[in-house]
N, C-alpha and C positions, 0 to 999 in steps of 0.2 A: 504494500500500500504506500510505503515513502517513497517508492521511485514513482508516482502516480504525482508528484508534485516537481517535479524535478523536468527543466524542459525536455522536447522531444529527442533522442538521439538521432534522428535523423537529422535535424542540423540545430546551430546554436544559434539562441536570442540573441539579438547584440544588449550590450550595456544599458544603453538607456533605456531599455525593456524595463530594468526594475525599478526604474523611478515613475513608473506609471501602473498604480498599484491593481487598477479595475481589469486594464488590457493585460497585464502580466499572470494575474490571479486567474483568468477565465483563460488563457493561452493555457495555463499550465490544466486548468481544470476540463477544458477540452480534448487533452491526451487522456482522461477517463473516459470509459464508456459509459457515458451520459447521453440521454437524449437530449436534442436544443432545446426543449419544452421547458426542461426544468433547469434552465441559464435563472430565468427570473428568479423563481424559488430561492435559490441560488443565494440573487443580490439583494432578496430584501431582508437576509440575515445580518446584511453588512452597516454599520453604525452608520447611519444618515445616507442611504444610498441613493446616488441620484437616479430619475429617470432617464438620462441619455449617459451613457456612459462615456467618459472624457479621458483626454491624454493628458491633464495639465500634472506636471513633474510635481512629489513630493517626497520630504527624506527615504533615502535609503531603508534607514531602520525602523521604519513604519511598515515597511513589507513583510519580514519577517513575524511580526505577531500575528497578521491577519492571516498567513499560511498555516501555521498553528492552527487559530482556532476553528478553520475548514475544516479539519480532520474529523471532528464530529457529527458532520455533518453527510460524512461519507456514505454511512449505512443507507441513510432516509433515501439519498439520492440514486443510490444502486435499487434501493426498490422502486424507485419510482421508473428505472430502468426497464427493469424485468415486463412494468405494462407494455411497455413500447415494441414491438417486436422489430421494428425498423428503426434504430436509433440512429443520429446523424452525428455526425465528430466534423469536428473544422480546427483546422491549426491554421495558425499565419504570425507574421513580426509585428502585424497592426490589427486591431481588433474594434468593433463599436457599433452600436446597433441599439434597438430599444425593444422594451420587454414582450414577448412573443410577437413581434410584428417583424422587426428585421435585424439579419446581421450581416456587418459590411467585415468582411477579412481582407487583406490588402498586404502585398509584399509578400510572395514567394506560398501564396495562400494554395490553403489544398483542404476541400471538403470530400470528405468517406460513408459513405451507407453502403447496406450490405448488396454487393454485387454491382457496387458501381464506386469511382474515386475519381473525382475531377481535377486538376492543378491549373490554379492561372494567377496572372499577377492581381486581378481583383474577384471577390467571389461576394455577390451577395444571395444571402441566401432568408423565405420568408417560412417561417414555419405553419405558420395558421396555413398558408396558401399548397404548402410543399414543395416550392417554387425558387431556383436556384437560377442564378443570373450572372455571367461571368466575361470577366475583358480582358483583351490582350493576349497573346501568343496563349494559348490552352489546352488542354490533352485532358480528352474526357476518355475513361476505360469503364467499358460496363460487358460483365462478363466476359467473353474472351473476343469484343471488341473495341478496337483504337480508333478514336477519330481526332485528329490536332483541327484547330478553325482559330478565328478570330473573334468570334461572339458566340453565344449559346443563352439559349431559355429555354430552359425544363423540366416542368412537371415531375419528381422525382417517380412518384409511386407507377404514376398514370403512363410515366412515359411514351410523354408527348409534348412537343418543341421545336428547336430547331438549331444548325449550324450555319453558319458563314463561313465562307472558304475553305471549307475542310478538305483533309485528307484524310480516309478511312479505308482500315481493316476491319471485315465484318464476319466474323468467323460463328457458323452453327452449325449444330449437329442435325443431322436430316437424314429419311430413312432411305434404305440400297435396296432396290428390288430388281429381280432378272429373270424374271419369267417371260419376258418376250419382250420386243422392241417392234416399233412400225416400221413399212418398210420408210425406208429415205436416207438420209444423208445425214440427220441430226440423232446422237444416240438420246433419248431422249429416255430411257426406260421401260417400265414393262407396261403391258396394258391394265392387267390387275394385280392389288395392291394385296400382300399376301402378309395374313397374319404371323410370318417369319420371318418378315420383312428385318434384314441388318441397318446396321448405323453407321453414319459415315460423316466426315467434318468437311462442310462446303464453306471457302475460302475466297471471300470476294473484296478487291483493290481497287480505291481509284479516287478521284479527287471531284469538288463540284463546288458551283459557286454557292451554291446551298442544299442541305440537308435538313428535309421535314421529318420529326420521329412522329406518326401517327399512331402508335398504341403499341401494345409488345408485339415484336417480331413484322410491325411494319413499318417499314423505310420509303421517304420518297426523294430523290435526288435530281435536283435542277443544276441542266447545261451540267452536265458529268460525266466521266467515263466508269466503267467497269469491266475490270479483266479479273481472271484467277493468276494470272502473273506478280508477283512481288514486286513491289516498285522502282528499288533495284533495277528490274528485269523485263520491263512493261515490252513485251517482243509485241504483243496483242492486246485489244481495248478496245470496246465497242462505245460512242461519243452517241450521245441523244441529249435533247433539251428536256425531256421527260421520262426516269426513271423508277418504276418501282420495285421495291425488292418486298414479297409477300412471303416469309418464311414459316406462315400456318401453310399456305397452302405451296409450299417451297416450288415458287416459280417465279422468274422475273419477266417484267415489261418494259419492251422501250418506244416511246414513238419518234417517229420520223432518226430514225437511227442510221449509225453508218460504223459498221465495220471495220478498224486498220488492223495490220498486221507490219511490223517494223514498222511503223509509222504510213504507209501505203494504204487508201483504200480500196478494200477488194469486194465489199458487197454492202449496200444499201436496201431499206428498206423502211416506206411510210409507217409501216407498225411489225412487230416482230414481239415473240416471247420467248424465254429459254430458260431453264430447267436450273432449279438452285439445290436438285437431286436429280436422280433417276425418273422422277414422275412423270406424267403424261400431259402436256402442256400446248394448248391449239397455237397451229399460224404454218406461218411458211417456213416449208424446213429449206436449210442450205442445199442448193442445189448439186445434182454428182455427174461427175465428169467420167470420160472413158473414152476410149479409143478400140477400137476393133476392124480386121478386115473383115469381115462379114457385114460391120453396122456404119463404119467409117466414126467418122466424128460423133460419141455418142452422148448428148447433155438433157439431164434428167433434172425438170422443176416440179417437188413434192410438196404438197399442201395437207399438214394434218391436221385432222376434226377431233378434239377431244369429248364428244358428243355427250357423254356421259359416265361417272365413274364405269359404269360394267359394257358400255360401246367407245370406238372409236369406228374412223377409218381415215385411210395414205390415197389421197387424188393423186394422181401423179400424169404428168404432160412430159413426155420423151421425145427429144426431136431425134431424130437419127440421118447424119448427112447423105449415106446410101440408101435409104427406103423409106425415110419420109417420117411424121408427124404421129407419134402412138399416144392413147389414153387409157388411162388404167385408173381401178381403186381396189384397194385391201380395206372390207370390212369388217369387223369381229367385234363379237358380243359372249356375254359372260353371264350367266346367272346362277343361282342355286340349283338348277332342275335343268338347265340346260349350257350349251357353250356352242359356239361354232364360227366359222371364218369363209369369207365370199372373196374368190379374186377375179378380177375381171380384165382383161388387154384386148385394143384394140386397136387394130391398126389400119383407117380406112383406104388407103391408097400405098402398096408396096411400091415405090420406084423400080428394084428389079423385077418381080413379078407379074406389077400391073395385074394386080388382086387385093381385095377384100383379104384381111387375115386377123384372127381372134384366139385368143386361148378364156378357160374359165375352169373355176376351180369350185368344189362347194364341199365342205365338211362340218356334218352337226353333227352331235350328240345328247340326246334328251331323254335326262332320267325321268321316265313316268309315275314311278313310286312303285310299292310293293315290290320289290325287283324288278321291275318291266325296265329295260333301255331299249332306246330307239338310235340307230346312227344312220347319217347320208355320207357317201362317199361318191361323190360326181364330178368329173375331171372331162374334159375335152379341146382340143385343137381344132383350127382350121382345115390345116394339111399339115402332111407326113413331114416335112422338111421344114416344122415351123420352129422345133425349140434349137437343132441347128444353123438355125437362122440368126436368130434371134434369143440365143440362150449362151454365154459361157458353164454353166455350170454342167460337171459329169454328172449329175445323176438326171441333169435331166436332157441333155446331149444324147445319152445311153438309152431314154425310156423308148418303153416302141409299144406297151402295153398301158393302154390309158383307164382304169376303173369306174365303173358307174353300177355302183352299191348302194342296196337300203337295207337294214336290217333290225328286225325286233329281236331281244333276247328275255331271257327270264332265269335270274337264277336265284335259286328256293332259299328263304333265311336260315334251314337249318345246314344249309350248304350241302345235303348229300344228293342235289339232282339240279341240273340246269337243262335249258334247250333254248332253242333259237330257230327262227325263218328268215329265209335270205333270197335275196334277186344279186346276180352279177352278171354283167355285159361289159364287155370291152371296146374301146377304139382302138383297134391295131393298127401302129405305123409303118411304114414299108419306106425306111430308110434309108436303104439298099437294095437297089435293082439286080443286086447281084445274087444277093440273100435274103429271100423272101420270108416275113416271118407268117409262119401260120395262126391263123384267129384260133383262139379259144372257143372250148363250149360259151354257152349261154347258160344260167343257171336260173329257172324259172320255173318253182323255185326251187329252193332246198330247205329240209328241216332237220334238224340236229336234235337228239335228246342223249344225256349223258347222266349216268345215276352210280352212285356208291355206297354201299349202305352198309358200315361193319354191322354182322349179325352175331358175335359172340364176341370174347375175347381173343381168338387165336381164326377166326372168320370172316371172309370178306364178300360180298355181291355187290356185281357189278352189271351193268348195260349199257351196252352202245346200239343208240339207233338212227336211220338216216333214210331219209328220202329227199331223192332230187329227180327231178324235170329236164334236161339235157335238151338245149337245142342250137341246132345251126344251119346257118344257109346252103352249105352241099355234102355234110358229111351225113355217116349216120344218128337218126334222133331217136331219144328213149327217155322212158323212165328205171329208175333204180329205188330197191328196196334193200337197207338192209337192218341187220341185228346182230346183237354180237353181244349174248351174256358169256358171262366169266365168273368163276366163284374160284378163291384162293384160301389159303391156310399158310400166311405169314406170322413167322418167328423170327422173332429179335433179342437181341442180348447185344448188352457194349463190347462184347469179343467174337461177335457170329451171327451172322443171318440165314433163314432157311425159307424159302416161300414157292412152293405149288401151288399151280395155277392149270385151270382146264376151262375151257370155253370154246362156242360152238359159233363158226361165224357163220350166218343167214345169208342169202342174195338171193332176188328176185327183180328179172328185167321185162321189158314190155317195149319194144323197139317201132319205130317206125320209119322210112327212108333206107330201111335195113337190108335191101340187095337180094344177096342168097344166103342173110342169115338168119336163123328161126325168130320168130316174130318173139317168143313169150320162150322165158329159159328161167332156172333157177339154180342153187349151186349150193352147196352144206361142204363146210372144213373146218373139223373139231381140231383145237389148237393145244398142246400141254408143254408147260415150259417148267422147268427148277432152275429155281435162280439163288445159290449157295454163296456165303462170302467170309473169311476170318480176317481180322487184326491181330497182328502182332507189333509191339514197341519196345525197344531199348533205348539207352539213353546212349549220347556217340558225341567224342569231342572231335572238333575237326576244324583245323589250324588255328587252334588256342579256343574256339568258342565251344561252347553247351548246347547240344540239341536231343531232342527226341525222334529217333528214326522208327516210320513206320513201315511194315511190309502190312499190305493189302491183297491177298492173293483172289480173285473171284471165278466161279466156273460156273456157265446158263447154258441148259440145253433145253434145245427147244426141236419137237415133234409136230409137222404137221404134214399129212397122208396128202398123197399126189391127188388132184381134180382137174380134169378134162376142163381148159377153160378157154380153150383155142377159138371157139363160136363168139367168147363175149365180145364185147367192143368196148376200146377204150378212151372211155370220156377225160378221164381227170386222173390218169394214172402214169407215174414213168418210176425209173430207177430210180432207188436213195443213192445218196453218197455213203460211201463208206469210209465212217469215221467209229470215234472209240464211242459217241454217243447212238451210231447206226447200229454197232455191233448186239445190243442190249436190246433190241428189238424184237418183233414178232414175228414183223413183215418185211422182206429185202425189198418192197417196193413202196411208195408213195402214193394211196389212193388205194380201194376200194376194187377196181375192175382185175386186180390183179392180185388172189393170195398164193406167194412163194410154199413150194411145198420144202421142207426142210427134214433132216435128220442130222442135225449137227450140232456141236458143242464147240463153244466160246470162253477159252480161257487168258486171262486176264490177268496183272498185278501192277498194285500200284503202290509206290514207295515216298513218302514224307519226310520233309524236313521241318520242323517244328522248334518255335524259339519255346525252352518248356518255362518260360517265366510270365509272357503274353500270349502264348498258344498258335501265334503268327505262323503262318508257313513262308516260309523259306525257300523252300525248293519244293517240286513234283517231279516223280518219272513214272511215266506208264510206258506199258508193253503191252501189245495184248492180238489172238489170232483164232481164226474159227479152223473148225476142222468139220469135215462132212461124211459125214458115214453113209449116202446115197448120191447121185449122180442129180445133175440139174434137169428137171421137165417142164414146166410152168417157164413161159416167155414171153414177153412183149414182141411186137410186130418187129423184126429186124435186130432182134438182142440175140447173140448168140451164147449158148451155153457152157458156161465154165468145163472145163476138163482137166484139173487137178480136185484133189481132196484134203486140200487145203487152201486157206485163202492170202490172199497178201499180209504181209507183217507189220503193225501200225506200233511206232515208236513216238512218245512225245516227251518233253521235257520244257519247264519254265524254270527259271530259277534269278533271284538276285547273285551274280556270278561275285560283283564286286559290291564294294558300296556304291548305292546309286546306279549300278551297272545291272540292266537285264536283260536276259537271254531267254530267245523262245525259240523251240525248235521243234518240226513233227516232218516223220519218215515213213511211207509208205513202201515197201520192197518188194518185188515179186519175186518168190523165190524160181518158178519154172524160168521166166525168161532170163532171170538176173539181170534186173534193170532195176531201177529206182521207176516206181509207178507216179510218184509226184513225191515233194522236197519241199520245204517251207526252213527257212533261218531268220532269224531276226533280232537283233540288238539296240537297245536304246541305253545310253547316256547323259543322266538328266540329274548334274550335282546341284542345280538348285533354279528356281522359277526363273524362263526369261534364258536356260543355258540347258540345252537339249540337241543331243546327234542322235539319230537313229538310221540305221542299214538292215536290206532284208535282200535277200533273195530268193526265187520262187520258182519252182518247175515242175510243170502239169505233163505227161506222159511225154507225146511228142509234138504237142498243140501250143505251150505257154511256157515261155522261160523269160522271166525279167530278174533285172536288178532296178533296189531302189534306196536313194539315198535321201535323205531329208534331216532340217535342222533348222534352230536359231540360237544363234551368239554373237555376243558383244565382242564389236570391235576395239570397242573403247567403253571410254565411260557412257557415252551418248551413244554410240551408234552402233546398231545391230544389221546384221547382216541373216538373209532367211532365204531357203530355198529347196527346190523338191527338183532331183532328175530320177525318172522312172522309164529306163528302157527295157525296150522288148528286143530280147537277144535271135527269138526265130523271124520276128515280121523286122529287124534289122533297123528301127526308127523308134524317135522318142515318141512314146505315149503320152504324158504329161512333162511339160519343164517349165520350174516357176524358180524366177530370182528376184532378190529385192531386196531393200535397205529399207530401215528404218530410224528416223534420229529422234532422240528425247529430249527435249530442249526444258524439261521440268516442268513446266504448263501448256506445254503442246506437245504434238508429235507431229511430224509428217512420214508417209510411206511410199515410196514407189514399188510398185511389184508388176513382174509382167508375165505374162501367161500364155504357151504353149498348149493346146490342146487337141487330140488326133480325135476326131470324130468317123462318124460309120461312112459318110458321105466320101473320105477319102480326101476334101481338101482342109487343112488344120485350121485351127480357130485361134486365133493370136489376140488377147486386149492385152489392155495395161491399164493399171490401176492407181490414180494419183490421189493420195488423198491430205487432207490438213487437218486434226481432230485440234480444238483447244480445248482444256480440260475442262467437264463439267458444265460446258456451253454449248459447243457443235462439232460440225466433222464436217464438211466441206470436201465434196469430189466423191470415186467414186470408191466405195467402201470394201477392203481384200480380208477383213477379217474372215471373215465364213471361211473364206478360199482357204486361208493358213493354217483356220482352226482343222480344217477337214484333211489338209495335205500334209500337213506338219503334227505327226504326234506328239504330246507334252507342248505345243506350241502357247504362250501368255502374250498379254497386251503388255507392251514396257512400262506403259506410261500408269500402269494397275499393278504393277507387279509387288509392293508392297502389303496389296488388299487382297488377301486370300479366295474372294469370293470371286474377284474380277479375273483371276486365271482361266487357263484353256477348260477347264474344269465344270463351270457354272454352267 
C-alpha cells in the first residue's frame, strides 16, 4: 500500500510537482485503482477544499502530512472501487478539473480502463458523460488495436467517436471456415458456416483523414487506405473515400475504391466488399486471367450473390479471344433437410465451331425424414468435344461418361435392413474417333434391398435382393431378378477368427431385343466360403527403437459348383481387379450377370509394425495368393480362361522408411510367364508443410509404364519452386507437365504455373496460370491451386502454411 503513494515508475514528476499539493496528491492517488467517480469523495476530506482544483505553489512540508492522512482513507475508497466494474486511472505532470464533471491531464498525460489506454499530451476526460477528449500527437490502444491521430472523442463504454489523421492497426479474431469456396477469383470462404468453425487473427493497416468508431466492432474510415500489409511494407492498399470495417459480420466495404499494388493501380471499382475472414460477402469478385491454346486469351468477370446465409451463387461473364463471349452461374443452397448445387455455361456463338454450346450440372440431396433420402444426379454437355475444348482440368478432359440419376433410398433406424430405387442414363462422349466408347445400359429402374439381422450370438442372416429394368437403343433388353440369402456362424476372439458362411444366389431374367437367346431363363448357385485368420505378436527392437511385430496369417476358401451361364446376357457385368481386397471375395467378377464358379483357396499374411506406446503403425507387409483346385468354366464374352492353378502373387508394403520419408510399394508376379503383371513404387519426402518431393513409378502389363515426379520447395526464404513431370515410357510423350514459382512477399503471394496436358483428342492442352492472392482480401487472375493440390501430393498454400487448417489437407 506505500508504494501506492509514491509517483508512477514509469516516469518521474518533476520538482515542482510537490509544491502543488491538490495536483500532486491526486497524480499520486490516480496510480491507485480508483475509479474517477470517487476523485471528489476524495477532496472533500481535504481541510477547506476548493471546488476547482488549483496549481498555486505552497511549502514543501505541507505535502507531507496531507499524504499521511490519505492513508485512511484507502479502504473506503477500494470499496467504492469494487462497484465500478470499469474503473478509469489517469496519470499526467498536470492535473485539474472539477468534481465529477471534468478532468483536464496535460503533459505526457495517459488515461487507462480496462481494455483500452490512450497517451496524448492533453486528455480531458468527463465522467458523468464517459466521454474522453484528447490533443496533440496520441496513440489510443484498445485491445489488440493501435491507432496514432491528432484529435479523438470517445465515448469510453459505448465506443463511439472518432479520429483525425490517424494511423491504424486493427487486429481481430474472426472465425476460419472451409467447407467450400465460390467459384471466382476472390477466396472469399465457405458457403456455410459450420459449427466447427476455427479462429483466426485478421490484421488490417492503413491511414485516413478520419476515423468514425460506431459501436463495438464497427469502424468507418474517411478518404483511407486499407491493406493486410505492415506499414513498413505497404506493397498493396486498396484507397476509397468511404470505408467500413463491420467485424460482427467480419466483412468490409469500400465505395468508389481503387486498388494499388506497389503503389500502381490495377483495379477499380464504384463499390466492392471483401472479407475480414473467410465468410461469404456479395459484389464483384476480382477478375481471372488465363491463357490457353485451345481458349486463347482467357479473362473471367465473377459476380457473387450472397443471397442468403444457406444460398448463394458465382455469375460469371468469360470472354475467350478464340470462341467468343461465355455465361455461367454456380448456385447452391443448404438446408437442414436438404442441400444441393446448379451449374450452368453457356456459350452462344463458338468462333471455331460456329455452334451453340452448353454444359449443366445439377446435384440435390433431400432428406425426407424417417430415413427416406432422395438424390438428383444430372450432368450434360453440348457435344462430345466440349470439356476438351473448353476445360483444362483431367478429370474432366478424361470424362466420356456423363450421369443422369435420381434416386430414393431408405435405411431402417435399427440399421439391420436398407433398400433403395434408382433411374440411370448416361450421355456418352465419343472423344475419339479412333476409340469409340460404348453407351451403357439404361437402368429403368433398379431396386436394391439389403438386410442383416444377427439371430443369436454366434448367428448371422443375411439378404441381398435386386431388381432392374435394363435398356438400350441396339443391344439386348431385359429385366433381372435377383436374391441372395446367406446365413453364417462367425467366431471371434483377439487371437482368431473362424466364420462359415452358405448362401444360395437366385437369378431370374425376362429379355427382350434378345436374338437367338431364350426369352425367360433362370439360374440357382449355392455359394460356401470359411474365412479363418490368427494373430500373433512379439515385441522386436530395430535400429535402437521398440516395436511390436505382428504376423497375421489368413486362409478363405471359397466353393461354388459350375452353372451353365453362356445364354445370359451381360448388362452391368465385367472382370474385378485383382487386388488383396478382390482376393477376399465371393465373386471374381463385378455384377450380377456373371457368378464365377470356384474351388479355391486364398492364403494370405500380413505382418505389422506397431509403435507399442501409441499403437501407431509403422510399417505393413502383405503377401498373399489363391490356389485353384478346378479348372476355369464360367466366362464373359471374349475372356479367356486361366490355365494355371494358381494365380499371380500380390506383394504390398507401406512403411515410414525414414523420418518423414514414405515408401509405398505393391507387386503383382506371374509366376507361369515370369513377368511382372503390373508394379506400383512410390516415395514421398515431406520434413515439414510447404517442403514435399514425391517419385513413383508404375507399370500395367504391356499397356502402361510411367514415371512421375512431383514437389514443392523453397528456394529461399520467399520463393518456392512447384512442379509435376508424368511420363509415359510406352506412348513415349508427357502426359501431364506442370512448372511454377511461387513468391511470398508476407501479405501476398503471387504464382505463375503452366500446364501441359495430353488429352484423348491427340492435340495437348497448354494454359498458364497467373495469379496475385493478397492476404485475406482477394486473389486476382486465374487460380492453380486445385491444379497443385491434385498434382502435387502433400502440396500447402505458402502464404497459410503457418495455419494448420489452410494446408493441402483441408
Amino acid at each position: 500500500m506505500q508504494r501506492s503513494f509514491r509517483p508512477s515508475p514509469r516516469r518521474a514528476f518533476p520538482a515542482s510537482l510537490t509544491r502543488k499539493p491538490l495536483c500532486g496528491l491526486l497524480a499520486g492517488l490516480f496510480a491507485l485503482p480508483l475509479p474517477a467517480a470517487a476523485l471528489s469523495g476524495m477532496a472533500l476530506v481535504l481541510p477547506n477544499p476548493p471546488q476547482t482544483l488549483q496549481s498555486e505553489p505552497v511549502p514543501a512540508m505541507e505535502l507531507e502530512p496531507q499524504l499521511r492522512t490519505q492513508k485512511r482513507l484507502i479502504p473506503d475508497l477500494l470499496e467504492k472501487a469494487k462497484l465500478d466494474p470499469h474503473p478509469v486511472f489517469i496519470f499526467a505532470e498536470r492535473l485539474e478539473g472539477r468534481n465529477e464533471a471534468a478532468t483536464v491531464a496535460e503533459g505526457d498525460a495517459e488515461l487507462r480502463k480496462i481494455d483500452a489506454q490512450l497517451y496524448a499530451d492533453k486528455i480531458i476526460y468527463r465522467p458523468l458523460d464517459d466521454v474522453v477528449e484528447a490533443r496533440g500527437p496520441l496513440r489510443l490502444e484498445r485491445g489488440q488495436d493501435v491507432i496514432t491521430g491528432d484529435a479523438l472523442y470517445l465515448k469510453l463504454t459505448d465506443q463511439v467517436g472518432y479520429i483525425e489523421h490517424p494511423h491504424y492497426t486493427i487486429r481481430r479474431e474472426t472465425s476460419l471456415r472451409y467447407s467450400g469456396q465460390p467459384t471466382g477469383a476472390v477466396t472469399i470462404g465457405p458457403i456455410f458456416d459450420s459449427p466447427l468453425a476455427q479462429r483466426k487473427t485478421t490484421t488490417g493497416y492503413g491511414q485516413a483523414e478520419r476515423i468514425d468508431f460506431e459501436g463495438d466492432n464497427q469502424v468507418h474510415i474517411t478518404a483511407g487506405t486499407y491493406s493486410t500489409c505492415k506499414p513498413d511494407s505497404s506493397d498493396w492498399y486498396a484507397r476509397s473515400d468511404d470505408i467500413r470495417l463491420d467485424f460482427d459480420a467480419e466483412r468490409g466495404e469500400a465505395k468508389d475504391g481503387t486498388l494499388y499494388f506497389k503503389d500502381v493501380p490495377i483495379l477499380y471499382a464504384p463499390s466492392f466488399t471483401f472479407p475480414l475472414n473467410n465468410r461469404r460477402t456479395s459484389g464483384l469478385l476480382a477478375p481471372t486471367y488465363a491463357t490457353s491454346n485451345k481458349t486463347g486469351l482467357d479473362l473471367t468477370l465473377p459476380f457473387y450473390w450472397n443471397i442468403a446465409p444457406n444460398y448463394d451463387a458465382t455469375l460469371g461473364v468469360r470472354e475467350m479471344s478464340k470462341r467468343g463471349l461465355q455465361l455461367s452461374t454456380d448456385f447452391r443452397y443448404k438446408d437442414f433437410h436438404y442441400d444441393g448445387n446448379l451449374r450452368l455455361e453457356y456459350l452462344p456463338h463458338d468462333q471455331q465451331t460456329s455452334t451453340d454450346r452448353f454444359a449443366y450440372s445439377y446435384a440435390h440431396q433431400h432428406r425426407l425424414g424417417q430415413g427416406v433420402t432422395g438424390t438428383i444426379n444430372w450432368s450434360g454437355v453440348s457435344d462430345d468435344q466440349y470439356w476438351t475444348d473448353l476445360s483444362s482440368r483431367l478429370i474432366q478432359t478424361s470424362q466420356t461418361q456423363m450421369p443422369r440419376e435420381m434416386r430414393l433410398s431408405y435405411f431402417d433406424s435399427s440399421n439391420w435392413w436398407w433398400g433403395d430405387v434408382q433411374t440411370l442414363r448416361y450421355q456418352t462422349l465419343q472423344t475419339d474417333s479412333n476409340n469409340l466408347v460404348l453407351k451403357p445400359y439404361s437402368l429403368a429402374p433398379r431396386i436394391n434391398f439389403n438386410a442383416r439381422l444377427p439371430t443369436g450370438e454366434m448367428t448371422e442372416v443375411g439378404m441381398m435382393g435386386q431388381f432392374t429394368a435394363f435398356t438400350h437403343p441396339t443391344l439386348v433388353q431385359g429385366q433381372r431378378l435377383v436374391l441372395y440369402p446367406q446365413f453364417s456362424l462367425p467366431l471371434e476372439t483377439a487371437a482368431f477368427h473362424l466364420t462359415p458362411k452358405l448362401g444360395l444366389h437366385l437369378s431370374e431374367y425376362n429379355l427382350t431385343q434378345q436374338g437367338a437367346l431364350p426369352a425367360s431363363q433362370s439360374r440357382n448357385v449355392p455359394i460356401f466360403s470359411l474365412d479363418t485368420g490368427l494373430v500373433f505378436e512379439r515385441p522386436l527392437e530395430w535400429q535402437g527403437q521398440n516395436y511390436t511385430q505382428t504376423l497375421e496369417p489368413r486362409l478363405y476358401y471359397l466353393y461354388v459348383p459350375y452353372r451353365d451361364q453362356s445364354n445370359i446376357p451381360v448388362f452391368d457385368t465385367a472382370a474385378a481387379d485383382f487386388n488383396f481386397a478382390q482376393i477376399f471375395n465371393e465373386n471374381r467378377y463385378i455384377g450380377n450377370d456373371r457368378i464365377g464358379d470356384a474351388n479355391q483357396l486364398t492364403a494370405a499374411a500380413t505382418s505389422r509394425l506397431l509403435d507399442p506406446a501409441t499403437g501407431a503403425e509403422r510399417a505393413r507387409f502383405l503377401l498373399g495368393q489363391r490356389y485353384y483346385f478346378s479348372g476355369q468354366k464360367v466366362l464373359l464374352p471374349g475372356e479367356t480362361a486361366r490355365g494355371d492353378n494358381y494365380s499371380h502373387t500380390l506383394m504390398a508394403a507401406n512403411a515410414e522408411v525414414l523420418r518423414r520419408t514414405y515408401l509405398d510399394a505393391a507387386w503383382e508376379y506371374d509366376w507361369q510367364q515370369n513377368r511382372t503383371q503390373r508394379f506400383a513404387l512410390g516415395t514421398r519426402y515431406q520434413p515439414e508443410a510447404g517442403r514435399v518431393l514425391s517419385a513413383s513409378y508404375r507399370q500395367l502389363s504391356n499397356e502402361v509404364e510411367q514415371f512421375d515426379f512431383a514437389g514443392q520447395w523453397p528456394l529461399s526464404s520467399r520463393w518456392y519452386a512447384v512442379g509435376r513431370y508424368n511420363y509415359s515410357l510406352r506412348g513415349k510423350q508427357l502426359v501431364e507437365g506442370i512448372g511454377g514459382l511461387e513468391y511470398n512477399a508476407g501479405c501476398w503471394v503471387v504464382r505463375a504455373v503452366a500446364q501441359r496436358l495430353e488429352v484423348a483428342t491427340g492435340s495437348p492442352s497448354k494454359t498458364l496460370f497467373l495469379q496475385l492472392e493478397l492476404n485475406d482480401f482477394a486473389a486476382i487472375g486465374s487460380n492453380p491451386i486445385q491444379l497443385l493440390r491434385r498434382s502435387i501430393p502433400g502440396y500447402g498454400r505458402i502464404n497459410a502454411l503457418s495455419e494448420g487448417s489452410l494446408l493441402s489437407s483441408e
